[in-house]
Residue, then its C-alpha position, 0 to 999 in steps of 0.5 A: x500500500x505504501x508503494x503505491x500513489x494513492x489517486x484519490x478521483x479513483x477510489x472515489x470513483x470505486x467507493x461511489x459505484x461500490x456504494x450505489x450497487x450495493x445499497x440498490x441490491x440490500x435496501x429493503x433489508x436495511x429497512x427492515x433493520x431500522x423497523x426491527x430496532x425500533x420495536x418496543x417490547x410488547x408493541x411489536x409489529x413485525x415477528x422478523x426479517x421476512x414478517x416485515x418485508x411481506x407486511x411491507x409490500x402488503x401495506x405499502x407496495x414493493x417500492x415501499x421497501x425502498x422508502x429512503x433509498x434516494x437520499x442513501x443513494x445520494x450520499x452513499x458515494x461520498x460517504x463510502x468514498x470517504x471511508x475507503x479512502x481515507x483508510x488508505x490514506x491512514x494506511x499510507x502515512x503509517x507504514x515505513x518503508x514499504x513495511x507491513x502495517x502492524x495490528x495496532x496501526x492497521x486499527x488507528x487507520x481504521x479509527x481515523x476512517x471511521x471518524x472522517x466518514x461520519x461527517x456524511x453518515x450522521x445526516x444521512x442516516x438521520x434523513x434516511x431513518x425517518x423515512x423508513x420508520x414511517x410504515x411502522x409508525x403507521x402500521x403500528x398506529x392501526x390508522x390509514x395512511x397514504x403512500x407513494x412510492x416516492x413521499x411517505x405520510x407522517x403528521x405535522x407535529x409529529x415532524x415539528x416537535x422536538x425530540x418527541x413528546x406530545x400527542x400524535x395527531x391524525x392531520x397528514x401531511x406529505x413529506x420528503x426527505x428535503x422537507x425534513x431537512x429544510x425543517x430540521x434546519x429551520x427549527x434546530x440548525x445543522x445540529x438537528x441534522x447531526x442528532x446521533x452524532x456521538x451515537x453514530x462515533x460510537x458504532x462507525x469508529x469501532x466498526x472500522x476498527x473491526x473491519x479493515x484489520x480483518x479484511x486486510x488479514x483475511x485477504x492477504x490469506x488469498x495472495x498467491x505471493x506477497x506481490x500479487x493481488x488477491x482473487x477478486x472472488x477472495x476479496x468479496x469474500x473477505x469483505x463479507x465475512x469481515x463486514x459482517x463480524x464488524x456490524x454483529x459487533x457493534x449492533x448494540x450501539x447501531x441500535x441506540x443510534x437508530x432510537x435517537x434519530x427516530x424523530x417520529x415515535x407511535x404512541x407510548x414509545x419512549x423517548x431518549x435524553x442523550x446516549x447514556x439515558x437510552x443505553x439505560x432506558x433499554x436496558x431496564x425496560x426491555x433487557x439486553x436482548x434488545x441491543x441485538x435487534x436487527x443484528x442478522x439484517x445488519x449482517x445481511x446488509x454489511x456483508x454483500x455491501x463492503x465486499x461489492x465495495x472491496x472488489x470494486x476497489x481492488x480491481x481498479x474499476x475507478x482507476x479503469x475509468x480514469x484511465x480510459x475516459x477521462x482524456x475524452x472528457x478534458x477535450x470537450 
């Protein structure tokens, strides 16, 4: 890695494409995450993973499981960008003299990326997560709403209201992700963009710091020599098995973060003051279990998406492009 000119357009370009194909292909999976985690005790709608994708097409139609896909599409290339690159960079300015990273630096270049990338992860997460739990809510309120597959229907002060006390009330109100945002601005400033953000640290620096030793160690295990590339196939299977022992990991922690960024709640669900109040509330009142919700999705959403993103990297599909394409377009 430190012998090689980092080209920061092309992993750019790797992460981007990586981030979209992988997020078109796992989506409804991850909303199907982001429901089950935000199930309370005793107020259960969905049983599992299967229970909540056909209760979803049921109620909402297919593109109902994809309800969120446009803003993590939309932010998923500079978010995934930024992770993998930024790793690289770590990477590059720790080692010496084109020695092999230790363990322990291997874990601060993944810290270092975990930390850049939340600068993306935290709003789009928050934007995304309302948009998802939106069937829920509804499902759960047993009230009919209207939903398209590109608006979704929430109530006016369940959107206005500041971390969610009061009422529900039934008026609806057609809703979509630049709405949220334009409100969010207007009432809280870029904070309210950034609710969760020490929530968010705590899962994607940790995560990083699982993620990119492993893969690192796993693919090296593929090398036919230490000059050559890993298979490509080795490759997506070592960013699979290590993005999924990273999400199971730090699940207890992508379940806090889920729980403070949910704007909107159904009645009786409870509200959180911060992380250590959220930590404690489920704790107390729905055990430890509760911080596993949604762990055999994540796995399922991680696993096929980072080794998409890792064969794409590795084969050099950005610097392909770049290499072939980008004369033609300097010349127009």
């Amino acid at each position: 890695m430190s012998q090689q000119q980092i080209s920061l357009p092309a992993k750019l370009i790797n992460g981007g494409i990586a981030g979209i194909v992988g997020v078109t292909c796992v989506f409804p999976i991850d909303l199907a995450k982001t429901r089950l985690q935000n199930q309370r005790s005793g107020q259960q709608v969905y049983k599992s993973m299967m229970d909540c994708l056909v209760k979803t097409i049921r109620s909402e139609g297919y593109f109902g499981m994809y309800r969120g896909a446009a803003v993590n599409l939309t932010l998923v290339t500079p978010e995934k960008a930024i992770k993998l690159a930024a790793n690289d960079f770590f990477r590059h300015h720790l080692s010496k003299e084109g020695k092999g990273l230790t363990v322990l630096k291997e874990m601060l270049a993944g810290c270092g990326a975990g930390m850049c990338q939340v600068v993306v992860t935290t709003p789009m997460e928050m934007l995304k997560i309302q948009l998802q739990d939106a069937g829920r809510i509804a499902a759960q309120q047993q009230k009919p709403v209207m939903m398209s597959p590109t608006k979704l229907v929430v109530t006016n002060a369940v959107l206005s209201r500041s971390f969610n006390s009061g009422p529900v009330v039934s008026t609806p109100r057609a809703v979509s992700a630049t709405q949220i945002a334009k409100e969010l601005l207007q009432t809280q400033g870029i904070q309210g963009l950034y609710r969760g953000l020490g929530a968010t640290l705590m899962r994607d620096v940790p995560f990083s710091i699982v993620y990119f030793p492993l893969f690192a160690n796993l693919n090296r295990l593929g090398k036919p020599s230490p000059e050559e590339s890993s298979p490509f196939y080795w490759a997506f299977l070592s960013g699979c098995v290590a993005g999924s022992t990273a999400a199971v990991a730090v699940n207890p922690c992508d379940v806090v973060k889920t729980r403070l960024q949910s704007l909107n709640k159904a009645a009786s669900e409870e509200s959180y003051n911060g992380v250590m109040d959220c930590v404690s509330k489920i704790m107390r009142k729905e055990g430890p279990s509760a911080f596993l919700k949604g762990a055999g999705c994540r796995a399922l959403v991680i696993a096929p998406l980072f080794g998409i993103a890792q064969v794409m990297y590795f084969v050099g599909v950005g610097e392909y492009i770049l290499d072939n394409f980008s004369p033609r377009f300097l010349s127009v």
